[in-house]
C-alpha positions in Angstrom: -14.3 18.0 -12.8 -10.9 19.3 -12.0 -8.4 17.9 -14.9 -5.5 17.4 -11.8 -4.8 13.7 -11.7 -6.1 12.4 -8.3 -5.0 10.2 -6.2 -6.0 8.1 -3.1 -3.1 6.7 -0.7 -4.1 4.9 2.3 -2.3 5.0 5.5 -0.6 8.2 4.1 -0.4 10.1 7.6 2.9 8.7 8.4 5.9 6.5 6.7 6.2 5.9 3.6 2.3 7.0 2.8 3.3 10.5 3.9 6.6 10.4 1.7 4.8 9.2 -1.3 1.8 12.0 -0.5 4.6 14.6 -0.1 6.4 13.9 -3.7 3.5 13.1 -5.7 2.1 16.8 -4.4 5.7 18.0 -5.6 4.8 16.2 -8.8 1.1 18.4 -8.9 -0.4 15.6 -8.2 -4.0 16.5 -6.3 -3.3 13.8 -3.5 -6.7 12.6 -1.4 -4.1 11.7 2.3 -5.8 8.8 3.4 -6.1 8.1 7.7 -7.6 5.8 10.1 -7.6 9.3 12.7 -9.3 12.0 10.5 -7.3 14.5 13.0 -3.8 12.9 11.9 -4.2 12.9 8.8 -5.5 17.0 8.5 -2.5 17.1 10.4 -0.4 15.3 7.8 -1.8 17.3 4.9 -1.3 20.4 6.5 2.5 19.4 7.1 2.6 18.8 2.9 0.4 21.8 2.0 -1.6 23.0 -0.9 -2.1 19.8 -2.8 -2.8 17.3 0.2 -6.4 16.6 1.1 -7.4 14.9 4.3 -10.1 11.8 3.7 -11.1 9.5 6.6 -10.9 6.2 5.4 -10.3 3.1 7.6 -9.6 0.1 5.3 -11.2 -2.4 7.9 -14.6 -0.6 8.1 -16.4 -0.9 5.0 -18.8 2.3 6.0 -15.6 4.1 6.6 -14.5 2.8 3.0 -18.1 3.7 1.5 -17.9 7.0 2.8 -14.6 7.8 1.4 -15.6 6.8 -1.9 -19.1 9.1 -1.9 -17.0 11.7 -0.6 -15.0 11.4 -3.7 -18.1 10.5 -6.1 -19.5 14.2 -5.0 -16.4 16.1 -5.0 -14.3 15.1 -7.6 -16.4 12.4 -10.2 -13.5 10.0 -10.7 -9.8 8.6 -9.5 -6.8 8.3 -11.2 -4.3 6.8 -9.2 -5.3 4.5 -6.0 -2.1 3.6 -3.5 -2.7 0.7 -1.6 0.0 1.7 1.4 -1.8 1.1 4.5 -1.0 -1.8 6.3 0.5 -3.5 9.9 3.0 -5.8 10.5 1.6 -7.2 13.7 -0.9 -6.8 16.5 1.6 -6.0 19.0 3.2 -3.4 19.7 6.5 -2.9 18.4 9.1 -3.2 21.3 12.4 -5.1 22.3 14.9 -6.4 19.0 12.1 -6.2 16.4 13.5 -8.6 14.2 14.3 -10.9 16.9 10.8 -11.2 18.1 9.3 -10.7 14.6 10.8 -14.4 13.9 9.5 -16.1 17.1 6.1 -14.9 16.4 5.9 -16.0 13.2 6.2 -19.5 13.2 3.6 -21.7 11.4 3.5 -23.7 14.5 3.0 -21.0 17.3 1.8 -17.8 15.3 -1.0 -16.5 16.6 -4.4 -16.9 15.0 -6.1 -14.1 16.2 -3.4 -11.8 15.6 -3.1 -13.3 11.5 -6.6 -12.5 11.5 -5.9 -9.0 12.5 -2.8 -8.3 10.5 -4.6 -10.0 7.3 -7.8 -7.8 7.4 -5.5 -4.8 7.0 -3.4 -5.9 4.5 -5.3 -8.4 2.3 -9.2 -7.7 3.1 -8.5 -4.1 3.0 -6.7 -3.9 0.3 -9.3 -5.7 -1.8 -12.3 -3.7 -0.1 -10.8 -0.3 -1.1 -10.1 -1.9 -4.3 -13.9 -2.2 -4.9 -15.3 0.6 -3.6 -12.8 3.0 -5.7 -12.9 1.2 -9.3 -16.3 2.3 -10.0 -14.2 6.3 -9.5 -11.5 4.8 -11.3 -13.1 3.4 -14.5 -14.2 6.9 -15.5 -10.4 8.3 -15.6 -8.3 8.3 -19.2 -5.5 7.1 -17.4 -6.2 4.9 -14.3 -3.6 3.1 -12.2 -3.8 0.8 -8.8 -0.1 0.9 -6.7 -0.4 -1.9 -4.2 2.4 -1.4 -2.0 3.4 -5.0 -0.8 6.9 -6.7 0.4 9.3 -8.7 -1.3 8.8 -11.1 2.0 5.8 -12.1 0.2 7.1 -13.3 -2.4 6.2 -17.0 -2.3 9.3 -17.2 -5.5 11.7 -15.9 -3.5 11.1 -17.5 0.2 11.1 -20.9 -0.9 14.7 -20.6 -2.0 17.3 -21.3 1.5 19.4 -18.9 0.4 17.0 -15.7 0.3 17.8 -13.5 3.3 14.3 -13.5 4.7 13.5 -17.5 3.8 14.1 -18.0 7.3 11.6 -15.6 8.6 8.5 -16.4 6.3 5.4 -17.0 8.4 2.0 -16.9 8.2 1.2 -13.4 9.8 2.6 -10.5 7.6 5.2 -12.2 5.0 2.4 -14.5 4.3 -0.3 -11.7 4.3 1.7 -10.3 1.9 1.7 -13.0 -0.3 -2.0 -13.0 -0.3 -1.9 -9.5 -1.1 0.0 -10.4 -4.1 -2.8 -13.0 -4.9 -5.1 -10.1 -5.2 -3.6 -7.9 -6.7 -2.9 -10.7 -9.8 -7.0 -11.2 -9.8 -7.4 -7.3 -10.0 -5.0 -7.5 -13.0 -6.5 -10.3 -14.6 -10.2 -8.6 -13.9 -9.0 -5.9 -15.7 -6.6 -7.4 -18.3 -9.1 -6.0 -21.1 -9.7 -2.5 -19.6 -6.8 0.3 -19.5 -6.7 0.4 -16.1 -2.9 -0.7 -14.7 -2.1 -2.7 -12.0 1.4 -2.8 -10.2 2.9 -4.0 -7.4 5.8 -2.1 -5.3 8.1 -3.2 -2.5 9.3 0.1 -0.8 12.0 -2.4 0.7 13.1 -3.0 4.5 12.2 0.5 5.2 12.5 2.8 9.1 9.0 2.7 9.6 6.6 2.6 12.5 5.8 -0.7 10.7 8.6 -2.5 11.6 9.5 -0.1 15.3 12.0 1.6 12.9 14.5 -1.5 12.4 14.5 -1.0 9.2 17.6 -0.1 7.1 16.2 2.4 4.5 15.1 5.7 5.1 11.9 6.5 4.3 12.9 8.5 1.1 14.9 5.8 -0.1 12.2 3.2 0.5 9.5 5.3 -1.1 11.5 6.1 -4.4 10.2 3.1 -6.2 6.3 3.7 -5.2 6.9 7.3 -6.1 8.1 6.3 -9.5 5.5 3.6 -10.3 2.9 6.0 -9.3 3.7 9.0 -12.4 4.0 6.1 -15.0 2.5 7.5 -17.6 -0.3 6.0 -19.5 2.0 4.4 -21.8 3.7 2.9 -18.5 3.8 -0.6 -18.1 1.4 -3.2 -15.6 1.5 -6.2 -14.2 5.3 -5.4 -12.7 6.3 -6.3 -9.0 9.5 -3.9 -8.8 12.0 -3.0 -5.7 14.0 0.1 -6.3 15.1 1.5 -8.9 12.5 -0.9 -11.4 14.1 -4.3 -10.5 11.7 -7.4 -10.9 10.8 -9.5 -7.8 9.8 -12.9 -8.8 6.1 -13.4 -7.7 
């Protein structure tokens, strides 16, 4: 059993999983580069170098998720540090004024249902499937810790005051799947409240991602600085925290 601290990230071929992949390895983190496309993400970890290895792991296929976790079971015995990055803003592609369209497909009155459904099993049912096939691996490290990367769109605190920036724009496909994201990740903290195993929650901010057809206003090392730093908390580090750059609480 190597005595490297290990860590899963999900979605990590590309965006902010790839930024957060490429600084933890700087860090000497062991980093396991989670992808959908096995071929994208050797292609990923090749980019990063000695320190990045590709794993296959869709989080909507659950024999894709099992494997992963046997993979890591036989190679490595354990997890320390499971990122929760992947995830999809829509099932359309991203085209036109982003934001623009973004709003008009959001409402609660015209949103899609089929296309919540999709957005939701990335971003809420996978997160919480991954969750469950890795905390066996991480229950047998000294110093555990879950990143779910979420949005401060979801929180429910902050959108239901008219003067937020985003109030506007909350809707049940991704601002609300990231609320239920949130939800999960507060019953993974209360599941584990008695254990050492942390639990926090990261908002990598409006970030120029393929996620949002690169509208966003951060770059992606700006909007991965906060992940990055919640990630080499040490043991001593806190949990339970929803934080934007650089450690600043968002309300729940």
């Amino acid at each position: 059993m190597s005595p490297t601290r290990l860590a899963l990230i999900t979605g990590a071929n590309q965006g902010v999983g790839f930024q957060v992949a490429k600084e933890l390895v700087a860090h000497g983190v062991a980093v396991l580069l989670g992808s959908r496309d096995f071929d994208r993400g050797r292609a990923a970890a090749d980019q990063i170098g000695t320190g990045a290895t590709p794993i296959q792991i869709d989080v909507t296929d659950a024999a894709s998720i099992a494997a992963a976790a046997q993979r890591i079971e036989d190679e490595f015995g354990r997890l320390d540090l499971l990122v929760n990055n992947a995830g999809i803003s829509s099932a359309r592609p991203a085209g036109g004024d982003f934001l623009e369209d973004y709003a008009a497909a959001n409402r609660a009155s015209t949103a899609s249902l089929d296309e919540i459904r999709t957005v939701w099993e990335t971003n809420v049912f996978g997160t919480l499937a991954v969750y469950q096939a890795m905390l066996p691996l991480l229950r047998r490290s000294s110093d555990a810790r879950i990143v779910n990367v979420s949005s401060g769109v979801g929180s429910l605190a902050a959108n239901a005051d008219p003067s937020y920036p985003y109030h506007s724009m909350f809707g049940p496909v991704y601002p609300a799947s990231k609320a239920a994201e949130n939800a999960i990740t507060l019953a993974m903290l209360v599941e584990l409240e008695s254990t050492d195993i942390k639990v926090n929650l990261v908002s990598p901010a409006f970030t120029a991602t393929n996620l949002n057809g690169f509208a966003g206003t951060s770059s992606i090392e700006d909007g991965s600085r906060e992940v990055v730093r919640v990630c080499l908390l040490g043991p001593d580090g806190p949990t339970g925290t929803f934080t934007r750059w650089e450690n600043t609480p968002i309300p729940w």
